[in-house]
Structure formats: C-alpha cells, structure tokens
N, C-alpha and C positions, 0 to 999 in steps of 0.2 A: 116320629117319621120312620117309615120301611126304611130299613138299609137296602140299596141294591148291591146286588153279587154280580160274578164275571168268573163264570169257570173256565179254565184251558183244555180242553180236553182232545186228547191224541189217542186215535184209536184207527182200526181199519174200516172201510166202507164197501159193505155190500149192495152191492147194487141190485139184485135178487133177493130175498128172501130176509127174514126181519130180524136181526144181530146190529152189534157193535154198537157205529155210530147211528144208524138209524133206529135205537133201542136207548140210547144214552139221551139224544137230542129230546126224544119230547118227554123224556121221565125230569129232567133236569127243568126242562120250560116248564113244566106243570106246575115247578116248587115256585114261578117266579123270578129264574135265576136266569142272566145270559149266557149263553154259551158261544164260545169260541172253538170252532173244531178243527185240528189239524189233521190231515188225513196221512195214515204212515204209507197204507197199503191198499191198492185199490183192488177190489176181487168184484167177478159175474156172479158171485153169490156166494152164501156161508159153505162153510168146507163139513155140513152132513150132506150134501147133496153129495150124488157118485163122480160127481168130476165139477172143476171148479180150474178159472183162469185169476191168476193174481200179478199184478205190477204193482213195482217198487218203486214208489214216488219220494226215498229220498232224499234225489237232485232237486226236486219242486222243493221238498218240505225246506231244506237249506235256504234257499232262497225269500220262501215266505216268513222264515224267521229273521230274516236279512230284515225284509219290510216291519214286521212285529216291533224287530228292536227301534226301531225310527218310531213308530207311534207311542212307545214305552206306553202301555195300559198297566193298570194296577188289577192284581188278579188276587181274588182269593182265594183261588184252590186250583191246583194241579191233578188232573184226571189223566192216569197214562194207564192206556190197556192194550191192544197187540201191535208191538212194535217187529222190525223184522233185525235182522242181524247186521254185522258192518259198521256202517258211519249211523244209525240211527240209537241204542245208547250212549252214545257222546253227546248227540243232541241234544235229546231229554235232560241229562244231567248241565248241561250246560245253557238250559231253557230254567231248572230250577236255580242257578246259580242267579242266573244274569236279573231275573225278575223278581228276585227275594221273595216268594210265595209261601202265606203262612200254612195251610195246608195242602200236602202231598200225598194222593191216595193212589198206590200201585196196584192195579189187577195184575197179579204176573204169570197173563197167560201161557202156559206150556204144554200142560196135558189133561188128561183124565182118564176115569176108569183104570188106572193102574201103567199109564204109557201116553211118554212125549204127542202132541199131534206130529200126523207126514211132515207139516213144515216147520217144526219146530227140530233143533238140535243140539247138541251139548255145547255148541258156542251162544248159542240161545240161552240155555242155561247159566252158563258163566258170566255174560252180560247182567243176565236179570239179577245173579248176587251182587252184584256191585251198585247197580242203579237203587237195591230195596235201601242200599243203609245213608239215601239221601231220603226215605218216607218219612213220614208221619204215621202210616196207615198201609198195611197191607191187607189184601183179601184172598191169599189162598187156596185153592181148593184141596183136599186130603193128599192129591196125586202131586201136587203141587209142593207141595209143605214138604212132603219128605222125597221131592230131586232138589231140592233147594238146599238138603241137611246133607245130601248126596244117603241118603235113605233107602231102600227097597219099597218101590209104590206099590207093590202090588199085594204088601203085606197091609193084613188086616189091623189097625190099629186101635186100643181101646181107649179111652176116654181118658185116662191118668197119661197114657204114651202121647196122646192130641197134648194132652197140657202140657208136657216136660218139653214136645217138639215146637211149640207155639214160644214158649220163654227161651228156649236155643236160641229161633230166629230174631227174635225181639234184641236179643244182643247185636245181630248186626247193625242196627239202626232204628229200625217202626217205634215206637214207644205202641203202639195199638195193633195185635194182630188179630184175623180175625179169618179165623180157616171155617170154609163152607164145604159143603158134601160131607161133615161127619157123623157116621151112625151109631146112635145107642138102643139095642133092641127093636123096634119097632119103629122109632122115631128116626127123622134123619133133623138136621138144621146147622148151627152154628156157634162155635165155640169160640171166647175172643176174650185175648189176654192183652190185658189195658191197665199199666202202669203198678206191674203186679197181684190185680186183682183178676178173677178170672169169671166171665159171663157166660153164659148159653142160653137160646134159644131152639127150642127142638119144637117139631109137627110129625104128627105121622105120617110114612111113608106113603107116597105115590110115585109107584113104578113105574114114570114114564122120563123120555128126556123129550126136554123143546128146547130148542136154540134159543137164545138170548136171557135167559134168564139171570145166567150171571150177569150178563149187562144190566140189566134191568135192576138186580139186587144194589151191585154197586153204585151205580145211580141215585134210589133211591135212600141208599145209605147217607151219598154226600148231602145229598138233600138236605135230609133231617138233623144232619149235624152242622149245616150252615143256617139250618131255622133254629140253632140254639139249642137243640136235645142232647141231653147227655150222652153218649156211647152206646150207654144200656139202651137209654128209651128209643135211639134211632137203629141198633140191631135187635131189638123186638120189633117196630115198626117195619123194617125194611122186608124184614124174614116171614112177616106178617103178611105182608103186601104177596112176594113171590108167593107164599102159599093159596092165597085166595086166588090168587093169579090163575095159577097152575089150575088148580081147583077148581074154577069155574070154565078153566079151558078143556077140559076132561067133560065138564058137564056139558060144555058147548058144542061136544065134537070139532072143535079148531084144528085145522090143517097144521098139527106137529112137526112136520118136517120142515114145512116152510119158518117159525118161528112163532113165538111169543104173541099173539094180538093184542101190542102194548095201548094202542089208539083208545079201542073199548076195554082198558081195564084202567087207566089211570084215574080212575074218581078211585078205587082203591088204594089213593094214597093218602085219603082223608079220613079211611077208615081209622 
C-alpha cells in the first residue's frame, strides 16, 4: 500500500510572478504528497521585478497555528523557506517542537550573488543560525553558506573551501547539508555533505537567472527523498530536473523574469 505524506510547508506567496509557494505547491503534488501551506509573507510579486509590495502576515500565521495545534495532523516533513524577522523564528521552531516532525528541510533564504536581499538583514541572519541547528536538512546557496559562517560572500570559493565550509555548518545542527550555486570550472551544481560523506552533482553552465528555481530544486529534493531515494539518488535527481528545466526554458524563450514554467516542466520529474 502507498504510504500517503503531509508536508508543512511555510514559505512566501507571490501573487505575480512564479516563486516560492506557487513553485513548491505543484512540484510537491506531482510526487503525490499533500501539502499544507503556511503563508509567512504576502508580496504583488517576486522581488526581481523593480518594485514589489510585501505584508507580514505573522498575526494571521499565530493564529492559524493556534487552529493547527487543535486538529494535531501528523506531518512528515517540515518545508521552511522565506520567513520574515520578529516573532516568525520562534514560530517555526516552536511548530518543529510541538508536532515532533521527522524531517526538517531549511531553505535559508538570505542572499545571492555575493550580498544579503533589500529585505533580508543581519537579524535575519542571526535568526536563520539558530532555527538551522533544529534541520535535518539545509539547502544553502554559496552566498548563503558563507553569512551563515559569518564569511566573506563575495569571495570566490574553491571546492575543498565548499567542503570544509559545509562540515563547519553541519556542526550546528543538519546532519545533511547541501550548498547550491557552487562553481567548478565550467560546471555549476551542488555539493552535499551527508553524515560525513561528501556528494556533487555538477551541469554545465547556463548563464542565465529565473526565479524559482531554488524553490523548485528544494521541492523536488524533498520529494524524492520521501519516495525513498537515498540523498545521493534524490540530489542527482533534483539537480537533474532544475537543469533540464532551465534548459528547455532557454530553448523555449520563457519569460525569465516572470519565473520558472514549473506547470509544463514537471513530467521532468520522472525523468
């Protein structure tokens, strides 16, 4: 008999343009899995657009957890990606306590390209070190990795320095970490150190950015590791997926700024 799953997954909601929760929602339904979405932050759309409105929902979120805890569901995985600052990590940590959930996968969005986002800030920062050493599972991206080590992002870092900085963070808490955007040569993809052993997955470059991708990659990660794939087989998979992804969106001419066209690329998850 299929097992059914029940993912929690707390992220922001763009109402424009194709990110977060509307990038998580149907990569996660494709696997079969339910999803539960808690909304931290509502925006008129993802923050590549030149301007962008966002509310801080939270007072709602408080409250829908109020309701949450009354129905007690059993959850197998904890999905947390852009929270805002304040009373929202307490929550989270206090949503992994309450519901005893056996996997915990933290996107800990802050920055890229070598610098914090506009609305991200060093108490953002300091939050997300404290909420990673309740993971299972982080997903870093290179800019990411090293403000979390309190690092220099915008140094180039080489593939033994990715390793040494992936097992630092591991001691906070992840047993699995699992840094994205690192380049070797020609290739970009993903390096993940999982309970002392160390994996990659690499593609060759394509120099473009789309929104959602990270969503999309994370997504497709938990996926495959609640259908049972070892670590490895579901960040070759995932890394798999974003690439063909990308790669047929380039071939597609897809509107890049708006995001991802996750809709016609999810049969990509059976490749």
């Amino acid at each position: 008999m299929k097992k059914d799953f029940n993912v929690l997954l707390l992220n922001d909601l763009c109402s424009y343009g194709k990110a977060s929760l509307t990038v998580n929602i149907p990569v996660l339904s494709y696997f079969g899995i339910k999803v539960s979405p808690l909304i931290s932050v509502l925006l008129s759309n993802h923050t590549a657009f030149e301007s962008f409105c966002a509310f801080d929902l939270t007072e709602q979120l408080e409250k829908i957890i109020e309701q949450l805890k009354l129905r007690n569901p059993k959850f197998n995985a904890f999905y947390v990606g852009w929270i805002s600052s304040g009373k929202q990590p307490d929550i989270v940590i206090d949503i992994i306590k309450h519901f005893n959930i056996d996997t915990i996968l933290i996107d800990p969005i802050l920055g890229d390209n070598g610098k914090l986002y506009p609305s991200m800030s060093n108490e953002h920062v300091k939050s997300m070190k404290n909420i990673i050493k309740h993971a299972n599972i982080i997903t870093p991206n290179i800019t990411e990795l090293a403000v979390l080590l309190d690092k220099d992002p915008l140094k180039k870092y080489s593939e033994d320095e990715v390793k040494q900085m992936a097992q630092d963070i591991s001691k906070m808490g992840p047993n699995t970490v699992i840094v994205t955007s690192v380049s070797k040569d020609e290739y970009v993809g993903c390096l993940c150190y999982d309970n002392n052993n160390f994996i990659t997955s690499y593609y060759p470059k394509i120099n473009i950015m789309i929104p959602g991708t990270g969503d999309a990659f994370g997504s497709s990660l938990l996926g495959y590791i609640l259908k049972d794939c070892s670590i490895k087989e579901a960040l070759e998979k995932a890394t798999k997926f974003i690439y063909k992804a990308v790669e047929l969106s380039v071939k597609d001419n897809d509107d890049r700024l708006y995001g991802i066209s996750i809709e016609k690329r999810l049969h990509l998850l059976d490749d």
